[in-house]
C-alpha positions as CSV (number, residue, x, y, z in Angstrom):
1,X,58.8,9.6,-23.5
2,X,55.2,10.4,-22.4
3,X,53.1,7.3,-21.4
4,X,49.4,6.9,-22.5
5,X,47.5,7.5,-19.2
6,X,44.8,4.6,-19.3
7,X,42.9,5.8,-16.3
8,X,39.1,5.4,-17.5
9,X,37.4,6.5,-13.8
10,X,36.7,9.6,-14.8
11,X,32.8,9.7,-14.2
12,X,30.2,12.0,-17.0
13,X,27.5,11.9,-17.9
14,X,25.5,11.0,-15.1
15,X,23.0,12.3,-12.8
16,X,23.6,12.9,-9.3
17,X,21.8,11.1,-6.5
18,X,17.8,11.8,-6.2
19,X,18.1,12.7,-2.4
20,X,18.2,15.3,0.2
21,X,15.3,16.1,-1.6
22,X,11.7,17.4,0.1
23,X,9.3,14.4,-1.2
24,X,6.0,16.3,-1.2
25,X,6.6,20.2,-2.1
26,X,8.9,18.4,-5.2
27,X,5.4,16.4,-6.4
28,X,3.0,19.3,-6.9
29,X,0.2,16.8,-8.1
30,X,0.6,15.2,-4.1
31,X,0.5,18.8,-2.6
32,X,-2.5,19.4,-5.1
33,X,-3.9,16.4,-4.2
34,X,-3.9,16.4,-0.6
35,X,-5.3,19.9,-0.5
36,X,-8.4,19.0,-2.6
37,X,-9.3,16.0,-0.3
38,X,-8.7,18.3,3.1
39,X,-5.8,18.4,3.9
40,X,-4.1,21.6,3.4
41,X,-3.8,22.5,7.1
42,X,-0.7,20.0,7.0
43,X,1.4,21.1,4.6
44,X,4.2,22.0,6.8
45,X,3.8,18.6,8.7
46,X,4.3,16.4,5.1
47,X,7.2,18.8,4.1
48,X,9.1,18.0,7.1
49,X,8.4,14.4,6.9
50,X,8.7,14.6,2.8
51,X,12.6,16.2,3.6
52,X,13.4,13.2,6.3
53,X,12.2,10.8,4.1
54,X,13.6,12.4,0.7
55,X,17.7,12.6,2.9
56,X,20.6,10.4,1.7
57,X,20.3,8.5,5.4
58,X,16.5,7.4,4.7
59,X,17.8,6.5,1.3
60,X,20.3,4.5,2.5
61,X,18.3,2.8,5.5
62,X,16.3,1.2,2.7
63,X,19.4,-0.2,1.2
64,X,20.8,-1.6,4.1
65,X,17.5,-2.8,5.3
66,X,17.0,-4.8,1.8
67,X,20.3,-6.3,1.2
68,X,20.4,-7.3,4.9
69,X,17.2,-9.5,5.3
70,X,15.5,-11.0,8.6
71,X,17.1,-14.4,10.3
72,X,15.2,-16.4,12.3
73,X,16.3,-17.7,15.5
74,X,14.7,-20.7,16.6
75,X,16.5,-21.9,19.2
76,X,18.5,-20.2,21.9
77,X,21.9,-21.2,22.3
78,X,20.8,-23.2,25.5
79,X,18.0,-25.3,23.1
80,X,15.2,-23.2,24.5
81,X,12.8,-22.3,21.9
82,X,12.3,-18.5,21.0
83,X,11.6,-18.3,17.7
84,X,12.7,-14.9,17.2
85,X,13.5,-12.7,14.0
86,X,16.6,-10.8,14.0
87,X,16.7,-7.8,11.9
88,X,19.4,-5.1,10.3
89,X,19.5,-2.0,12.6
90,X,18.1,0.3,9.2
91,X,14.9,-1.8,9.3
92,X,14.4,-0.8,13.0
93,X,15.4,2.8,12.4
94,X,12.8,2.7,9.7
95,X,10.1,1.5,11.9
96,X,11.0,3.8,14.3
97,X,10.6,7.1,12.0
98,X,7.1,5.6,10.7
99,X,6.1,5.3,14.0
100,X,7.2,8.7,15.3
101,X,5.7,10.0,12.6
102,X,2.6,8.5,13.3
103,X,1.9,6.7,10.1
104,X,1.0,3.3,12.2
105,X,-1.9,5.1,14.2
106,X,-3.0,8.5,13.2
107,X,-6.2,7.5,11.4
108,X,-7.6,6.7,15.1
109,X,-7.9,8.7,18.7
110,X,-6.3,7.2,21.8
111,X,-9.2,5.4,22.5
112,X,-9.7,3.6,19.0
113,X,-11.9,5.5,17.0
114,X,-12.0,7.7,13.7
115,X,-10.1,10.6,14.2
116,X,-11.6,12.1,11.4
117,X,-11.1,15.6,9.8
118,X,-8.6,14.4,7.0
119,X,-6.4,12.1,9.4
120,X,-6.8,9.7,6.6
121,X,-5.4,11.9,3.7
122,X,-3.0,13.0,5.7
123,X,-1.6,10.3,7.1
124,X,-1.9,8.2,2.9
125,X,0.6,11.4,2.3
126,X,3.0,10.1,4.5
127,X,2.6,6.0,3.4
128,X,3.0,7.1,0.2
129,X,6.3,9.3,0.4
130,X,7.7,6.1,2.8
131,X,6.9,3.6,0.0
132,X,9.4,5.6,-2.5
133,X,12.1,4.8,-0.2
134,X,11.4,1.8,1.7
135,X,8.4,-0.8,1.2
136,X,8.9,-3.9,3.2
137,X,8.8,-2.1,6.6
138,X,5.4,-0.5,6.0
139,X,3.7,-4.1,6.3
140,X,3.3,-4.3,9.8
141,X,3.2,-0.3,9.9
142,X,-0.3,-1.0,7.4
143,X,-1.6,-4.1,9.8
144,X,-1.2,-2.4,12.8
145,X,-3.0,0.8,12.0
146,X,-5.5,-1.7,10.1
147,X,-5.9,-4.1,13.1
148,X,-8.1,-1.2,14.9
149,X,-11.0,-1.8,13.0
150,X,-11.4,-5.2,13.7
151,X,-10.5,-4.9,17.8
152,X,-13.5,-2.2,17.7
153,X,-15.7,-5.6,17.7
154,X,-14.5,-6.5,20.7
155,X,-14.3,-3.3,23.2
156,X,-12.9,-4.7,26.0
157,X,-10.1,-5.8,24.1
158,X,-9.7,-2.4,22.4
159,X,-9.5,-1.0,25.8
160,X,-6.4,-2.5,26.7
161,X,-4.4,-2.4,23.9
162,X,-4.9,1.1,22.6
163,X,-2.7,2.7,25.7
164,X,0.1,0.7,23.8
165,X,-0.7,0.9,20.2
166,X,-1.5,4.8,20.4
167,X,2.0,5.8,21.4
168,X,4.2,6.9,18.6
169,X,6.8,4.9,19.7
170,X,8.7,1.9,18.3
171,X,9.8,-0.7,20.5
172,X,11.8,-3.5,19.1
173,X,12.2,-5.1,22.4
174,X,11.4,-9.2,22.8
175,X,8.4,-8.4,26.2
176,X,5.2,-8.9,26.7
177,X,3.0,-6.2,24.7
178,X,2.0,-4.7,28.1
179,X,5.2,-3.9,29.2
180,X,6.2,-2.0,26.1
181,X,6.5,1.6,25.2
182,X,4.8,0.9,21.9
183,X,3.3,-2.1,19.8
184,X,3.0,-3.4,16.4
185,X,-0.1,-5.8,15.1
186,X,0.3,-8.7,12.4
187,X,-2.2,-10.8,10.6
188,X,-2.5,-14.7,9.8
189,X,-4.8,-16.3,7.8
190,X,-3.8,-18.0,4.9
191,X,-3.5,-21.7,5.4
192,X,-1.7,-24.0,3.1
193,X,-5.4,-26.2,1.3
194,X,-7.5,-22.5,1.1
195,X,-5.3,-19.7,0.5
196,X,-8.0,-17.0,-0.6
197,X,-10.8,-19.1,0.4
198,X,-10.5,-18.5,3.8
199,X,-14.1,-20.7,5.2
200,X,-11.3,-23.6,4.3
201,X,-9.1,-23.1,7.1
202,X,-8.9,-26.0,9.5
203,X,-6.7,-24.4,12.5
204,X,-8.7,-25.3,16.0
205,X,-10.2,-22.7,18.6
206,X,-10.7,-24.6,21.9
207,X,-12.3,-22.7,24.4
208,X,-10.6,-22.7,27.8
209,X,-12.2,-20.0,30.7
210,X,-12.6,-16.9,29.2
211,X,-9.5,-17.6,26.3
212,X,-9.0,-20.3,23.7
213,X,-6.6,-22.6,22.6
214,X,-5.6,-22.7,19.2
215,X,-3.9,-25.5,16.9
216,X,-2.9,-25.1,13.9
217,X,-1.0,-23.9,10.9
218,X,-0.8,-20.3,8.7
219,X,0.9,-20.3,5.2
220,X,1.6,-16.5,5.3
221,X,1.8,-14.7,8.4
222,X,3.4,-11.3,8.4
223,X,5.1,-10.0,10.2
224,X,6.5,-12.6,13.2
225,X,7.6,-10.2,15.2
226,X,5.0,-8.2,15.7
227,X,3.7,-8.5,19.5
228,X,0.1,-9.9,18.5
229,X,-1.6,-11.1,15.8
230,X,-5.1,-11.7,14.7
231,X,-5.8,-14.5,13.3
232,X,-9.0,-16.8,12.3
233,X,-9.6,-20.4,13.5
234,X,-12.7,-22.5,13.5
235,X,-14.2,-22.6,16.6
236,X,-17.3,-24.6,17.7
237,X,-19.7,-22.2,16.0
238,X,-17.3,-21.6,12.9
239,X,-14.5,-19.3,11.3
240,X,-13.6,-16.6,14.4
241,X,-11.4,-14.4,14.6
242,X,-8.9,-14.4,17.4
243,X,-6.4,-11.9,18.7
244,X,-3.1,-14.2,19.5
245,X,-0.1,-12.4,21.7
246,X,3.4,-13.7,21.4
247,X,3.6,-14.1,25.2
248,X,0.8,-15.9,27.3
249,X,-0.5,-13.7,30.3
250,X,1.5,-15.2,32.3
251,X,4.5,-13.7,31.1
252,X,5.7,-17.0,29.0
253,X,6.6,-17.4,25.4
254,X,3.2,-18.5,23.6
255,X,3.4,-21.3,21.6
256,X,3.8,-19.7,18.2
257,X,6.7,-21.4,16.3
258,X,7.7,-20.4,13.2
259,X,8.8,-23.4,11.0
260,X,10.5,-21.0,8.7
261,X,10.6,-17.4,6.8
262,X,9.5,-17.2,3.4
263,X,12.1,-16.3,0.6
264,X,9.9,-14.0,-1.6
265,X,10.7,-12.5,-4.7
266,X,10.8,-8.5,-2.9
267,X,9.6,-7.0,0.4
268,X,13.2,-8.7,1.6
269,X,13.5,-6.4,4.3
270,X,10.1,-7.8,5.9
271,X,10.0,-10.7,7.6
272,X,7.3,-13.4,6.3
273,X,6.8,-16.8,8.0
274,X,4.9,-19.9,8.1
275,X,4.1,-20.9,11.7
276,X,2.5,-23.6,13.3
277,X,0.5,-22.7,16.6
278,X,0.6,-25.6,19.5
279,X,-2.0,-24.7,21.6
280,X,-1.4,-20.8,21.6
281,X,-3.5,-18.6,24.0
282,X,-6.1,-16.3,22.1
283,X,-8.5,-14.1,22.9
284,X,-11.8,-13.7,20.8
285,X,-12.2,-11.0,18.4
286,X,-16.1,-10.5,17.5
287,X,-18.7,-12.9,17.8
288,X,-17.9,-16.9,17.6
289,X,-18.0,-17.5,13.9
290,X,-18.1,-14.1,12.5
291,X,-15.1,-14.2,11.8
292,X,-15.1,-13.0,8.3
293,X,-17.1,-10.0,9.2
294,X,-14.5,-9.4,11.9
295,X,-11.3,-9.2,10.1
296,X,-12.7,-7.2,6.8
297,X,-12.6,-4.8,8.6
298,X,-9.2,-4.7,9.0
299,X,-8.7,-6.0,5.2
300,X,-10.7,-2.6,3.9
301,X,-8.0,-0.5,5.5
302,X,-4.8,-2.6,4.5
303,X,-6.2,-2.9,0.9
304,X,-6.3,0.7,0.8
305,X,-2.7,1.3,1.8
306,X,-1.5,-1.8,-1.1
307,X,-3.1,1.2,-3.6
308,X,-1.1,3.5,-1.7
309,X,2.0,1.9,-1.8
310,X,1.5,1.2,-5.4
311,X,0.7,4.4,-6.6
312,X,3.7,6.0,-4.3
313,X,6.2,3.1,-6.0
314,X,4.8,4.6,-9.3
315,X,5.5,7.7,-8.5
316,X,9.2,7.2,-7.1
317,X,9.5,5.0,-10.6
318,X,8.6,8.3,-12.7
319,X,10.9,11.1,-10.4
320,X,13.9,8.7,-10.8
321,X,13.5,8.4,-14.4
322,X,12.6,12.3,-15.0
323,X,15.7,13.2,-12.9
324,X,18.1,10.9,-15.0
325,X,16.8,11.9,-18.7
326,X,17.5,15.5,-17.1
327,X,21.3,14.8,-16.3
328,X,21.7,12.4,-19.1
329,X,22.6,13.5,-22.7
330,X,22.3,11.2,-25.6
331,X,22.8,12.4,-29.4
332,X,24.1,15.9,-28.5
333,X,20.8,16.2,-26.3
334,X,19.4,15.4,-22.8
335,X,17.2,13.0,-22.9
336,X,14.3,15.0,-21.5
337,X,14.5,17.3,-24.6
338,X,14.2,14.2,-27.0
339,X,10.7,14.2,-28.3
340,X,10.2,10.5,-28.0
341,X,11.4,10.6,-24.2
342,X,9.2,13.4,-23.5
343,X,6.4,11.5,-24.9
344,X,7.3,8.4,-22.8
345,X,7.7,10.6,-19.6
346,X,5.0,12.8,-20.3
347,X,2.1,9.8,-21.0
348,X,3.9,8.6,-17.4
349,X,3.7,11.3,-15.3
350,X,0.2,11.6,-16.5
351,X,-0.7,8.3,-15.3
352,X,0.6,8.9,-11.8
353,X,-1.0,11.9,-11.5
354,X,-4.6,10.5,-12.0
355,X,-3.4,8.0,-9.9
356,X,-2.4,10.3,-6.8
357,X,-5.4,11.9,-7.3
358,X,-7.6,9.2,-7.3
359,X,-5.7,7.3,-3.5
360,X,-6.1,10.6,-2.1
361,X,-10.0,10.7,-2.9
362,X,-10.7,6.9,-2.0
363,X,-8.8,8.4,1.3
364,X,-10.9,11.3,1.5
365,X,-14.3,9.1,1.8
366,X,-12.4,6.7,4.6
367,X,-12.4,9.9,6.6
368,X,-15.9,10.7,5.9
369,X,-16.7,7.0,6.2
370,X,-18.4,7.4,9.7
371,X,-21.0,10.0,9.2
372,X,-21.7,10.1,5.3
373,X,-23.6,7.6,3.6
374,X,-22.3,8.2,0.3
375,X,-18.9,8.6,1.0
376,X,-19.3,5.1,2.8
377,X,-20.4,3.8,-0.6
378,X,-17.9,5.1,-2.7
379,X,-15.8,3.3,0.0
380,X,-17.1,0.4,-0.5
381,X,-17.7,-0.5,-4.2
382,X,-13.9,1.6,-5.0
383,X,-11.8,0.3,-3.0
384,X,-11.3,-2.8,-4.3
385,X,-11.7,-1.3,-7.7
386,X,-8.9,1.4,-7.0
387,X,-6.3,-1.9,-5.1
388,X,-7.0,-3.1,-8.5
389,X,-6.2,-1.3,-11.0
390,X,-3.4,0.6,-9.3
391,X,-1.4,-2.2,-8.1
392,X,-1.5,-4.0,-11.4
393,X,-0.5,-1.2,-13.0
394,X,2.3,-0.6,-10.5
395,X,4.7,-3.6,-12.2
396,X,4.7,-2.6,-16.2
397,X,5.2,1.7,-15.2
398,X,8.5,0.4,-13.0
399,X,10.0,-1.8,-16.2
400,X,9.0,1.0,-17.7
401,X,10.7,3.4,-15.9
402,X,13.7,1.2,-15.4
403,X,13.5,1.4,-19.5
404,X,14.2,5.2,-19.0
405,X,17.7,4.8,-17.1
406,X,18.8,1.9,-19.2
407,X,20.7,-0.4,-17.5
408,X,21.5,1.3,-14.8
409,X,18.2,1.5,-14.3
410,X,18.4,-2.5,-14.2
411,X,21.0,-3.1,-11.6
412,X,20.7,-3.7,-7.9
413,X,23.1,-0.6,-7.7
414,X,19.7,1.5,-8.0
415,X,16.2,1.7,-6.4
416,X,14.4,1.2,-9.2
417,X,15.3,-2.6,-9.8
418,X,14.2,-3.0,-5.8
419,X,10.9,-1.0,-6.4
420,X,10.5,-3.3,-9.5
421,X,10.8,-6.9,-7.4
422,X,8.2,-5.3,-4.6
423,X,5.6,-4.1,-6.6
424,X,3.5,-7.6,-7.6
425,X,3.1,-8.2,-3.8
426,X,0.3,-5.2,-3.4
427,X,-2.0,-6.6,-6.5
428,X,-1.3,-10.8,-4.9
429,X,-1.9,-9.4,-1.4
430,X,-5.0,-9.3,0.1
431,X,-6.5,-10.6,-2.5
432,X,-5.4,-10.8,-6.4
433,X,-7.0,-9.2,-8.7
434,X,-9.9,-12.0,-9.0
435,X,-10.7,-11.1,-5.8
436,X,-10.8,-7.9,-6.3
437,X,-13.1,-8.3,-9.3
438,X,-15.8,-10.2,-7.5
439,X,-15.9,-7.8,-4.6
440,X,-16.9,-5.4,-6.7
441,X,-19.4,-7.1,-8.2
442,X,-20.7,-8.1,-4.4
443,X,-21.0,-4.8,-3.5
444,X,-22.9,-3.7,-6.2
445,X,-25.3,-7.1,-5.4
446,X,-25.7,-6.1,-1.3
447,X,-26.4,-2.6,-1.9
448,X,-27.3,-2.0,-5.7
449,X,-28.9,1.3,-5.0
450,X,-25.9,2.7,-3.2
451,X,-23.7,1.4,-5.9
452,X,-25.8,3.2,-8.8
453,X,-26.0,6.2,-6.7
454,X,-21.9,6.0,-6.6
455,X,-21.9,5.6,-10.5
456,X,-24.0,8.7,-11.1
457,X,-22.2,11.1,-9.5
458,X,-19.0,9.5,-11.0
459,X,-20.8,10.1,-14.6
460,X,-22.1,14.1,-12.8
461,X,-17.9,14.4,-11.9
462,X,-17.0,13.9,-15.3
463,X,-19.8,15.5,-17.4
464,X,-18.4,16.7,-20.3
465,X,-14.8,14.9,-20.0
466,X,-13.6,13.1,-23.4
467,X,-15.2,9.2,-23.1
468,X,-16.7,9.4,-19.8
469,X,-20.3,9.1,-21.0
470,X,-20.2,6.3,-23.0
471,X,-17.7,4.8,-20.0
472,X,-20.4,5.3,-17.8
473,X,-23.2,3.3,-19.8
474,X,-20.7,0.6,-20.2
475,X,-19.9,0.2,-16.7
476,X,-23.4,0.0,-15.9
477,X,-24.6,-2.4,-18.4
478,X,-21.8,-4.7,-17.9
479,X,-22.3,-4.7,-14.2
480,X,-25.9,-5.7,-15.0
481,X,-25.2,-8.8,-17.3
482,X,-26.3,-11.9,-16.2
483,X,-22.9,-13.1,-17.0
484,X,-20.9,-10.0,-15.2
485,X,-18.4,-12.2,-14.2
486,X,-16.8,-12.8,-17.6
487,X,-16.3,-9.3,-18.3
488,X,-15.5,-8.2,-14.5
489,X,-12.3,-7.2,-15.2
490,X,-13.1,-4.8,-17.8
491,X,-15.7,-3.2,-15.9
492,X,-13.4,-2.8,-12.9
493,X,-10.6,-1.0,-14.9
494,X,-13.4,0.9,-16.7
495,X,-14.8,1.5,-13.1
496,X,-11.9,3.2,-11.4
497,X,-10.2,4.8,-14.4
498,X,-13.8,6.7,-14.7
499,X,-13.1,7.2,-10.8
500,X,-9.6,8.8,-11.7
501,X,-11.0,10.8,-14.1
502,X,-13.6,12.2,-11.3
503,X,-10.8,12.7,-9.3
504,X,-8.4,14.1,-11.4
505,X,-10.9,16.6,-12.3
506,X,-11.2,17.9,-8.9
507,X,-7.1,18.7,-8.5
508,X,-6.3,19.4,-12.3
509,X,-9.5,20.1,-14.8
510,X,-7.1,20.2,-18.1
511,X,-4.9,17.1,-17.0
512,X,-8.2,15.5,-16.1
513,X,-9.4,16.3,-19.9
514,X,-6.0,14.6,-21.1
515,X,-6.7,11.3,-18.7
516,X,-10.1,11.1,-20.5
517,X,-9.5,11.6,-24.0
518,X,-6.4,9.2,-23.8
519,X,-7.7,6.3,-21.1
520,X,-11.8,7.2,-21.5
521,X,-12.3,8.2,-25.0
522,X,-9.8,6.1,-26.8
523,X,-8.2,2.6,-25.3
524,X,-4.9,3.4,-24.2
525,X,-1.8,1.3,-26.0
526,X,0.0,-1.0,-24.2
527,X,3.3,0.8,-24.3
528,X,3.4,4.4,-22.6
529,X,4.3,7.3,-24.7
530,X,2.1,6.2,-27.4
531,X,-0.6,8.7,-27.0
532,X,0.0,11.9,-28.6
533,X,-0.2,15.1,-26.9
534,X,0.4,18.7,-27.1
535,X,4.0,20.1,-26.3
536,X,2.8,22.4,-23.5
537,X,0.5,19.8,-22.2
538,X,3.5,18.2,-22.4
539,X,5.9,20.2,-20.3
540,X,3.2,21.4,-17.6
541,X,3.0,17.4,-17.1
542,X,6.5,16.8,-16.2
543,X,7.4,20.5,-14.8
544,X,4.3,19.4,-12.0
545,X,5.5,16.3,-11.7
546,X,9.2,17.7,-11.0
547,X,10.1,21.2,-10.9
């Protein structure tokens, strides 16, 4: 007699693995991107680093790196304090393949200035095709690239630290930062009573020689084992900023002591603390109290990698889902070929692109920062316009495209549920959305003639686009209200969707036309995929965004 055969692991239906995939030539609206902002002549650079990056082994770095989060070490097994953060081997690989590929200091020459052409665009490629594998790492990649800006107001310093920090090496190693083959930068300055209001802070700069001393607390500061960090203290002529090393010139442990990590709700593979200092050595950054002045420097540069990250989650959100609803059939059809997924996907991959476009332009004036008034403008007032609207648009596109694989989409098993958990921390870091709101509105109060002169060749960028001339008159008569910052938030999103339309329009004219008649011309719903367009606009969408 035959016996029924029960065995059920037998596995359909399915789609394969995205990996050992080339990142950037697979996203034409990246390739089309970077070449529009300048930086064509690297193409073969970002296909290499899009293939290491798009490999099963990168993949599963990210993983490993995630699932096996940071310990700290306070205590040796002697009772000496070290307080030192042990990490997975996959988060050191990481760092080491982000630093080789320069993505930590490739915006600056050896000697800590621009390095201009499109270093900027070129090196955002990079961040971005990192962030679709691995997030968490890329925090003290982003602060130590960022952290040249504000040593440039202290060129002594700058001097001595850039033989280190210009190497593309990574060098895990527990030493003095002088010793090393390479070094990472981190960042404190949220305390527990100010959070975003920094002028609150009550850690203590006491000024010994040509150094300080500083007591105190930070909230946040990321990451600890970094081998310096700048942070800000009061000192006796107010809020400085400071440049704190974890070992004292002489070679000894400085008194940094991390009281714990914090348990956050994603960018597990990162290592955030909350640290009390005990009369740490620092060295001044800047001018005594000017410290604020100091550090935004380096908070314009990390703000512009959170859009970055964001808009490369989004994009790694959209590829997984397009790549299942290819493999997956539902109703005797894939799910790409259902007209309602198509519409879903489609109104996606649309919103990406404009995205892409729009970080690779905001990148594009960051190069041009130095020697062009008007691209210095655009940085300004967009910046924090761009950080906002791309990272809070980051969380609903990943439900969304979580949505698209169904549960398995929903499962640890998957990236999508890890991209989901890190995306809020790019929209509540560095300032939240607030924040963002009224920095925007400062700009346009310091320098209200640059600003206008930013919003009219936005409205020239767009001419004839669906919406943007009526978006245009509303941004600017919001922004002149006497109560502006009621509506602030509107006119921000107004601001850099009519930026990503400009943008857009310089990499894609007829997707640029769909962005405005669906985002400009008409509010767009809630829910993606309820827009309506037409089927070839449809499939050129989602062939670009995935051959």
């Amino acid at each position: 007699m035959t016996q029924p055969s029960f065995a059920t692991h037998e596995v359909f239906n399915q789609s394969p693995p995205f990996e050992d995939i080339d990142l950037f030539t697979v996203d034409r609206p990246l390739v089309d991107a970077v070449k529009a902002n300048g930086g064509a002549a690297a193409e073969r650079e970002l296909s290499e680093f899009g293939k290491q990056w798009g490999s099963a082994a990168m993949a599963d770095r990210g993983r490993v790196a995630n699932e096996n989060t940071p310990k700290l070490r306070t205590f040796d097994a002697k009772g000496n304090r070290r307080d030192q953060v042990e990490f997975h081997p996959a988060y050191h690989e990481l760092m080491a393949h982000s630093a080789h590929a320069g993505v930590h200091n490739s915006t600056w020459t050896a000697n800590g200035k621009p390095a201009g052409d499109a270093a900027e665009v070129i090196r955002a490629a990079k961040f971005y095709m990192a962030a679709q594998v691995e997030t968490g790492h890329l925090c003290p990649i982003t602060m130590t690239r960022a952290s040249v800006g504000a040593l440039a107001m202290q060129p002594d310093l700058l001097g001595k630290v850039m033989p280190v920090l210009s190497t593309r090496s990574y060098d895990p190693s527990f030493a003095p930062w002088w010793q090393k083959r390479g070094m990472t930068l981190g960042m404190g300055m949220t305390e527990k009573q100010g959070g975003t209001d920094v002028r609150a802070n009550m850690t203590r700069a006491v000024r010994e020689g040509e150094a300080y001393r500083i007591t105190g607390h930070k909230w946040f500061m990321s990451a600890p084992m970094c081998d310096a960090f700048l942070v800000l203290a009061q000192a006796d002529s107010g809020l400085t900023c400071f440049f704190m090393p974890r070992f004292a010139p002489d070679g000894s442990v400085n008194a940094i002591q991390f009281q714990r990590l914090k348990d956050k709700l994603g960018n597990r593979s990162n290592a955030s603390s909350e640290v009390e200092f005990v009369g740490a050595y620092a060295e001044r950054v800047g001018e005594e109290g000017k410290g604020i002045r100091t550090i935004i420097q380096m908070v314009q540069l990390t703000r512009q990698d959170c859009a970055i990250a964001s808009v490369g989650l989004m994009r790694s959100g959209l590829a997984h889902a397009l790549h299942h609803a290819r493999h997956r059939s539902v109703f005797q059809k894939h799910l790409a070929d259902q007209p309602l997924m198509q519409a879903v996907l489609s109104d996606m991959a649309l919103h990406v692109e404009a995205s892409t476009a729009l970080v690779m332009r905001l990148c594009r004036a960051f190069d041009r920062t130095p020697h062009d008034a008007a691209e210095a403008a655009y940085m300004r007032l967009l910046t924090p316009a761009i950080k906002y609207w791309t990272c809070k648009s980051a969380p609903p596109f990943l439900y969304e495209a979580m949505e698209c694989l169904g549960g398995n989409g929903y499962v640890e098993d998957g990236i999508l549920a890890r991209h989901y958990r890190e995306s809020p921390v790019n929209a509540i870091w560095e300032g939240s959305g607030n924040v963002m709101c009224l920095d925007v509105l400062r700009a346009l109060s310091r320098e209200p003639e640059a600003a206008t002169a930013v919003l009219q060749s936005l409205a020239a960028e767009t001419k004839g686009l669906p919406g943007a001339g009526e978006t245009a008159t509303f941004i600017g008569k919001t922004f002149r209200r006497a109560d502006g910052e009621r509506v602030a938030r509107l006119a921000v999103e107004k601001l850099a969707l009519l930026a990503a339309a400009a943008a857009l329009n310089g990499v894609s004219p007829r997707n640029a036309e769909l962005f405005a008649s669906t985002r400009l011309a008409a509010n767009h719903a809630s829910m993606y995929g309820a827009v309506e367009l037409e089927n070839g606009d449809v499939r050129a969408l989602l062939e670009r965004a995935l051959p």
